[in-house]
N, C-alpha and C positions, 0 to 999 in steps of 0.2 A: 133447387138453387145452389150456386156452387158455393162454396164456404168465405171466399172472399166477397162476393156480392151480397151475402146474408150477415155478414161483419160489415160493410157499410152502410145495408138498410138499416140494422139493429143499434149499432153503436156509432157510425158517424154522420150519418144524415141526419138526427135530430139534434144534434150538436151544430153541425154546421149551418141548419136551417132558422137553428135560435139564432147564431149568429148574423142571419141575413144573406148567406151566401145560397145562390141558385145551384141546384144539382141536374146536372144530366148526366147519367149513365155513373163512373166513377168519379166523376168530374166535379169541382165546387166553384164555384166562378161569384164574387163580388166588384160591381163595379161602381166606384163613386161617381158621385158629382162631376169630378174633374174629367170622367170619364177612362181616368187610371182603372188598372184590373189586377184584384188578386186572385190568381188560380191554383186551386188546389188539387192535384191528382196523385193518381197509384201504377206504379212499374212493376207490372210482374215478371216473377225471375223462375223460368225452368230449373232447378236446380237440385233439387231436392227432392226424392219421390213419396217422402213423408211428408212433404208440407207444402202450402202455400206459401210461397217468399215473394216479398215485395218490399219497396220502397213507397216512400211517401213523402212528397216535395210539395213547392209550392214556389211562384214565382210573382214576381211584382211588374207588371207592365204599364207604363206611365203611355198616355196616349200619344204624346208625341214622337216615343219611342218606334210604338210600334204605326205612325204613319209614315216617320222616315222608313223603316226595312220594310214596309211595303210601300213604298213612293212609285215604284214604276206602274203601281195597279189600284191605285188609289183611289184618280177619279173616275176610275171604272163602276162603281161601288161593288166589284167582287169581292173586296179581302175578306177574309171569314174573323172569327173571335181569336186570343192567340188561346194556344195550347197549354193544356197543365204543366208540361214538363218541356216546353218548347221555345223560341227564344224570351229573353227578358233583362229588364237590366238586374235583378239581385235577384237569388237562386234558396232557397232554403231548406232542409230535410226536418222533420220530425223523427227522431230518433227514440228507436223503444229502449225502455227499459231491458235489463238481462236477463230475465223470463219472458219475456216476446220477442227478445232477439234471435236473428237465425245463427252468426255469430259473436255471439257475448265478450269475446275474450281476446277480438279485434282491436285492432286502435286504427285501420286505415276505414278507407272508404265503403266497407262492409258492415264495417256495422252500423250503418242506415238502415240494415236489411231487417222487416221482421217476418217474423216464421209463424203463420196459422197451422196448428196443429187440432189433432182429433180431441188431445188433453186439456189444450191451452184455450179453448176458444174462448170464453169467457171473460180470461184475464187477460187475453191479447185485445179484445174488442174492451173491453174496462182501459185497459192503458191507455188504448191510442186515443178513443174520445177523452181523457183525461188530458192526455201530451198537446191534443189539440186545443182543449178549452181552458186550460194555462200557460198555453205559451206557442203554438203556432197562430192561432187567431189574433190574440193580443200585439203578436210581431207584425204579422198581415197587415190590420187597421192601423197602427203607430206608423207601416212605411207608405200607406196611402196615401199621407202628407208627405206632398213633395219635400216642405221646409227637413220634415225628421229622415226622410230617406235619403237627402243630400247630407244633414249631417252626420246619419248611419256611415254613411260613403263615405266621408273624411274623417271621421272620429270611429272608425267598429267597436262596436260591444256585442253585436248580438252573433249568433251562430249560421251569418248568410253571407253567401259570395257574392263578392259585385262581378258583373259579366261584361262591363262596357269600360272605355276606359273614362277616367274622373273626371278630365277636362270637357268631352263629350257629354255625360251623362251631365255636368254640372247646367251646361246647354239646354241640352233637352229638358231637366226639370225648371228652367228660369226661362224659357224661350218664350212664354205665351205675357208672362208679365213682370220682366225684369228692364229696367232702360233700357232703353236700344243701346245706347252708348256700350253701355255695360258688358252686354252678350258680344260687340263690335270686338272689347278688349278681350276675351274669352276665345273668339274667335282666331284672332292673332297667333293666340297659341296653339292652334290644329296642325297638325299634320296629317297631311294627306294620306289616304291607305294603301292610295296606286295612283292606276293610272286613270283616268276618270274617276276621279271620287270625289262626287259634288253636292257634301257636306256645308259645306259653308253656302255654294248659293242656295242651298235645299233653305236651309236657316234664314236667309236672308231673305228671300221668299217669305217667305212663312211671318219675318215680321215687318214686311210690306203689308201685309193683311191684318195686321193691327193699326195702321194710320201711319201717320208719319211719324218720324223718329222723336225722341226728346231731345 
């Protein structure tokens, strides 16, 4: 088995499986209630011929996120689940520690990277199930709530990008049960992304099929 898939068997799939999240292959996938998904996967990096490098992300996908960017194939029922590392509205890394980094002494977007080595395996698989089960799960389930991942969005504390812009995502997370009125006001302020971009009747649509308006 190769050293990164025997660091997931051993050190994060039973962390993550305590937590409730399903695993396929490097993949961690939790879906609530609301039918939001937190996905957790691994990006390996050629880069090093001493080590396994990789990253370790995780995204939050609110379902009606991901029915609008797949709208045109929707009631097909082909769209698949979304991807670990693939779109979302908020984006976030697990970041190692400076003995499971690949580089430690970075300040940009490298050191997300961590380094499986021959020495380290131990303490890189000790870490990352640690980084995960104080503070990437915990982030996970808090943005599952739409109410907390809208106020993550407008108030940030924690260490994740928003991928959509505010007034949009504000939509997408109130769309299913906020006034109509309300989301009508919301809408107002869209701009368009081009030329066909049929955001707002996608929306309005969508809350036709809750009754009529209030």
């Amino acid at each position: 088995m190769r050293p990164l898939d025997l660091l997931v068997r051993e050190h994060v799939a039973p962390v993550m499986r305590a937590a409730s999240f399903k695993r396929s292959g490097r993949t961690f996938r939790f879906v609530a209630d609301s039918g939001d998904q937190a996905v957790l996967g691994f990006a390996r990096h050629y880069v090093d011929p001493d080590a396994a490098v990789f990253d370790v992300g995780y995204r939050i996908v609110p379902a009606p996120y991901w029915e609008w960017i797949n709208r045109q194939h929707w009631t097909s029922g082909q769209v698949g689940a979304p991807l670990a590392l693939g779109p979302a509205v908020v984006a976030g890394d697990v970041i190692p520690p400076p003995r499971a980094a690949h580089l430690p002494d970075s300040k940009a977007r490298l050191r997300s990277r961590w380094a499986l080595r021959e020495e380290n395996q131990r303490i890189c698989g000790e870490a990352l199930a640690r980084a995960l089960r104080d503070e990437a799960i915990p982030q996970m389930v808090h943005l599952l709530d739409r109410t907390n991942l809208l106020q993550e969005c407008r108030h940030p504390t924690m260490p994740v990008v928003r991928l959509v812009p505010l007034t949009g995502l504000e939509i997408l997370l109130r769309v299913d049960d906020a006034p109509h009125r309300e989301i009508e006001a919301l809408l107002a302020d869209v701009q368009p992304a081009g030329p066909g971009d049929d955001f707002v009747a996608w929306v309005r649509r969508r809350l036709a099929t809750r009754g009529c308006a209030e």
